[in-house]
C-alpha positions in Angstrom: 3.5 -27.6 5.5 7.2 -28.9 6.1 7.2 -29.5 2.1 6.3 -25.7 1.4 8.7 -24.1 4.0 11.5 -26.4 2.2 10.5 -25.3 -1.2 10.6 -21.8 -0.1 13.5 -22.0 1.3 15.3 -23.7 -1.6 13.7 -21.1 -4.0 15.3 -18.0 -1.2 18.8 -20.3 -1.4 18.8 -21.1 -5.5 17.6 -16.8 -5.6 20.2 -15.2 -3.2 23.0 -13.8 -6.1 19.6 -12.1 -8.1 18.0 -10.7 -5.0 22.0 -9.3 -4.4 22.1 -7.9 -7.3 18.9 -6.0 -7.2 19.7 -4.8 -3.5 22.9 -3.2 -4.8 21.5 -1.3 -7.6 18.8 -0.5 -5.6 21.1 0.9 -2.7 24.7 1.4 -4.1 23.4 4.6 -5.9 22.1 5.9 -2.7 25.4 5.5 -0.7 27.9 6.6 -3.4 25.2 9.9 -3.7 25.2 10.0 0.4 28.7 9.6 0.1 30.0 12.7 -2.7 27.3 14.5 -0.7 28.9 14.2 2.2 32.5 14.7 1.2 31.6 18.3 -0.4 31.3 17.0 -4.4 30.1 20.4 -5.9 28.2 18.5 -8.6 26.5 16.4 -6.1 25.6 19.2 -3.4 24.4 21.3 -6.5 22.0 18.3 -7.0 20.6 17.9 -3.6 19.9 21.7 -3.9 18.1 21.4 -6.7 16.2 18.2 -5.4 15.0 19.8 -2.2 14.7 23.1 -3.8 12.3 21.8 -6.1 10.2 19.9 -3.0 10.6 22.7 -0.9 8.8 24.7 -3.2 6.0 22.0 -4.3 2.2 22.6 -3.9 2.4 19.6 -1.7 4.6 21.4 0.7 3.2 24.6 0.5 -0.3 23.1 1.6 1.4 21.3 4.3 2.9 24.1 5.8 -0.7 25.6 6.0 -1.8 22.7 7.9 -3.6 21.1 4.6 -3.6 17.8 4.9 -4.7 16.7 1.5 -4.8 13.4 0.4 -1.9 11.4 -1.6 -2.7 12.3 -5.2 -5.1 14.9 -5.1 -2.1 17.7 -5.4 0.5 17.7 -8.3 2.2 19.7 -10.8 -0.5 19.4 -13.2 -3.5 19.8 -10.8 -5.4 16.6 -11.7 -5.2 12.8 -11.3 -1.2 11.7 -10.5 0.4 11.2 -13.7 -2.2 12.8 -15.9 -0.8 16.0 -17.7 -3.0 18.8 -18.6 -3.1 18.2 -21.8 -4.2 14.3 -21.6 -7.3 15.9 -19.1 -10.7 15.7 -21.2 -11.6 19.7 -20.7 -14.0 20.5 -17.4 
């Protein structure tokens, strides 16, 4: 057991500058967005509009706000299986 934690923990050690760089890709977009957000950027408060505009008016929201819990997945854009679009259905 002692041998596994210490190969795990030199993998972690020899893996820390990759698993940096994939944090800060993953979060530094987030924060400068948070950031022009915040300080009144035009472009970026024009995007957060349209972002929430567009969720705001989803059929996910709207059957939500009539207390309709569906399941993940069942309701989309396209009104079939997540990621399927209408025209990849085989007809009904």
């Amino acid at each position: 057991m002692r041998g596994l934690v210490r190969r795990v923990s030199g993998a972690l050690g020899r893996a820390r500058v990759p698993i940096a760089v994939v944090a800060f890709a993953s979060i530094g977009p987030l924060v400068v967005g948070a950031v022009l957000a915040t300080s009144g950027n035009s472009s970026a408060l024009s995007e957060r509009d349209r972002i929430v505009g567009a969720a705001q008016g989803s059929e996910i929201t709207a059957a939500y706000k009539q207390n309709d819990h569906v399941p993940p997945g069942s309701v989309g854009e396209s009104d079939g299986p997540a990621g399927v679009s209408p025209s990849a259905r085989s007809p009904a």
